[in-house]
C-alpha positions as CSV (number, residue, x, y, z in Angstrom):
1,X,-32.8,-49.0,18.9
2,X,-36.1,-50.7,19.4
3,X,-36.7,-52.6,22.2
4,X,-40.4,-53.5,22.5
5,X,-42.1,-55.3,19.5
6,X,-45.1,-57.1,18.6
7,X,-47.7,-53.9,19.3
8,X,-51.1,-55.1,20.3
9,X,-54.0,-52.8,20.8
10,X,-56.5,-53.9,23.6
11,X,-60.5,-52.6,23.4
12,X,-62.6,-52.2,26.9
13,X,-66.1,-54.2,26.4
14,X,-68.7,-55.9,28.1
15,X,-68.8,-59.3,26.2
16,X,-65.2,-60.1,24.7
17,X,-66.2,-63.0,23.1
18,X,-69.0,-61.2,21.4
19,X,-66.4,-58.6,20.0
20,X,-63.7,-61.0,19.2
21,X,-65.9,-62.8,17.2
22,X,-67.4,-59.9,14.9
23,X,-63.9,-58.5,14.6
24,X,-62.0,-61.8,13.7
25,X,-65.2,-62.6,11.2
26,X,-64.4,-59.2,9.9
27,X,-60.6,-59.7,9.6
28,X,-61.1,-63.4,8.6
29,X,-58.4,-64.3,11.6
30,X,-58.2,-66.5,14.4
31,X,-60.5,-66.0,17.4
32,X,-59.4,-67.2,21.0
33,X,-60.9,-66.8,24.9
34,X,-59.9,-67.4,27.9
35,X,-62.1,-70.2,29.8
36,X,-63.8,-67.4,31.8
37,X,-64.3,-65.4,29.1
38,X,-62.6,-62.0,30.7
39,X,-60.4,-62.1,27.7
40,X,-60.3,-62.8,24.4
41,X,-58.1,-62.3,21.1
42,X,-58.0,-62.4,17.5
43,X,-54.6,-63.3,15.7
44,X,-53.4,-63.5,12.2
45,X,-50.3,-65.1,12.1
46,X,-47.2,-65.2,14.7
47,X,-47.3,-60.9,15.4
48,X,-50.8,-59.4,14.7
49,X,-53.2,-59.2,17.1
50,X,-56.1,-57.4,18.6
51,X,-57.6,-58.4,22.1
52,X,-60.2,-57.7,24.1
53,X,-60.9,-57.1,28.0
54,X,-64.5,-57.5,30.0
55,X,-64.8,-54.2,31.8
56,X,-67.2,-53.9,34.8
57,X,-69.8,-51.3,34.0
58,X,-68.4,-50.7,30.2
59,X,-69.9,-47.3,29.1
60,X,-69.5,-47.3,25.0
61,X,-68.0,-44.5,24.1
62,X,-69.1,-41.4,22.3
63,X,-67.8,-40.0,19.2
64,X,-67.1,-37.6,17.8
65,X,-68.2,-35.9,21.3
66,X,-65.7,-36.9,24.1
67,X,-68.2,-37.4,27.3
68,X,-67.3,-41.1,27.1
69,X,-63.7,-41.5,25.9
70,X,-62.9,-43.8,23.4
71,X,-61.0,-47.2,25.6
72,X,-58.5,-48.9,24.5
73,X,-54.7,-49.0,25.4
74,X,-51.5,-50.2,23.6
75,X,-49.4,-53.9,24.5
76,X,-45.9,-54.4,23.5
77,X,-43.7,-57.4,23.9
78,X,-40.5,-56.8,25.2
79,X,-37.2,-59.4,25.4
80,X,-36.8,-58.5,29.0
81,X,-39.2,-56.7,30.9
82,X,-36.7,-54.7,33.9
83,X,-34.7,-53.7,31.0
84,X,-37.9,-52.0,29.2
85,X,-39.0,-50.5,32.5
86,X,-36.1,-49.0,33.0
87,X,-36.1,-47.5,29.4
88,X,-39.9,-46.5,29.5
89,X,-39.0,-44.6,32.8
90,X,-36.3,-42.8,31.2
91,X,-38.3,-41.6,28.3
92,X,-41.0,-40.2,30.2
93,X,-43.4,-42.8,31.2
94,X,-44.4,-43.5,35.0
95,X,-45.2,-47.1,36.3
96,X,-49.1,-47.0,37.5
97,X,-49.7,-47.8,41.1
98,X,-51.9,-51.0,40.0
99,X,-50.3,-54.0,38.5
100,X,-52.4,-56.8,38.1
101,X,-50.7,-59.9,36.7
102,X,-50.2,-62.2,39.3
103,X,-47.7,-64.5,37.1
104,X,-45.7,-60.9,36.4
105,X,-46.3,-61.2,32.5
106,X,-47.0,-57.7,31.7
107,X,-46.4,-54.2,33.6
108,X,-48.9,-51.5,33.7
109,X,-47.4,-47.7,32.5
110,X,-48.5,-44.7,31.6
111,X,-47.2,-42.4,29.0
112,X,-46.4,-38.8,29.4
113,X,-50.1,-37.9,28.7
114,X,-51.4,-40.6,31.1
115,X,-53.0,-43.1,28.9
116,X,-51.9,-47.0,30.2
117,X,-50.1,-49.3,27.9
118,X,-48.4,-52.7,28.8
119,X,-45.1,-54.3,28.5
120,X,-45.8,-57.5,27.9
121,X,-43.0,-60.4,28.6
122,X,-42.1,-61.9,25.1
123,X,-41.7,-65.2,27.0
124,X,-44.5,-65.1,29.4
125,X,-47.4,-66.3,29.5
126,X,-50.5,-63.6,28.6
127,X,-52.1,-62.4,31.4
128,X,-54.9,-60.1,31.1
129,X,-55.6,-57.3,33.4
130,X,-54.5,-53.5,32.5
């Protein structure tokens, strides 16, 4: 049974209003940023969203070639965010030493080949950060 929802991919960049705003032009959806402009997302209706982080020292990244990794990581919303730790444990997934939400909205994880993702509290407010 499913217990995370509302899957929400999140790209490293230096200017997140600057990629918000090509992407939700793109898309023809919704563009938001946070007042300091660390964050931003774009949104078509009530589950579909992309967002965007500020990264200090953002190297883009190379492709095909691999010397610069391609960033981004995965958000999910979950009802209840002890009960989807504990089930993210059990299936493989360690909690990362660093969590950064001060308000406890999201947790930081990463899966059984080490790339992050987030839980993210259905309820909570959005707190950026991983």
């Amino acid at each position: 049974m499913a217990f995370a929802s509302q899957p929400s991919f999140v790209m490293d960049c230096p200017e997140p209003r600057v990629l918000a705003e090509f992407y939700g032009e793109l898309l023809g959806w919704t563009v938001e940023v946070e007042d300091d402009e660390s964050w931003a997302e774009i949104s078509h209706g009530e589950t579909d969203f992309i967002s965007f982080q500020q990264v200090a020292d953002y190297r883009a990244p190379q492709w095909p070639g691999q010397e610069v990794p391609q960033q981004m990581h995965l958000d999910v919303a979950v009802e209840n965010l002890d009960d989807a730790e504990a089930a993210v444990l059990r299936m493989g997934a360690t909690k990362h030493e660093c969590q950064p939400s001060e308000r406890g909205s999201f947790r930081v994880f990463l899966d059984p080949a080490g790339h992050p993702f987030c839980l993210c509290s259905a309820t909570g407010t959005a707190d950026s950060g991983s």
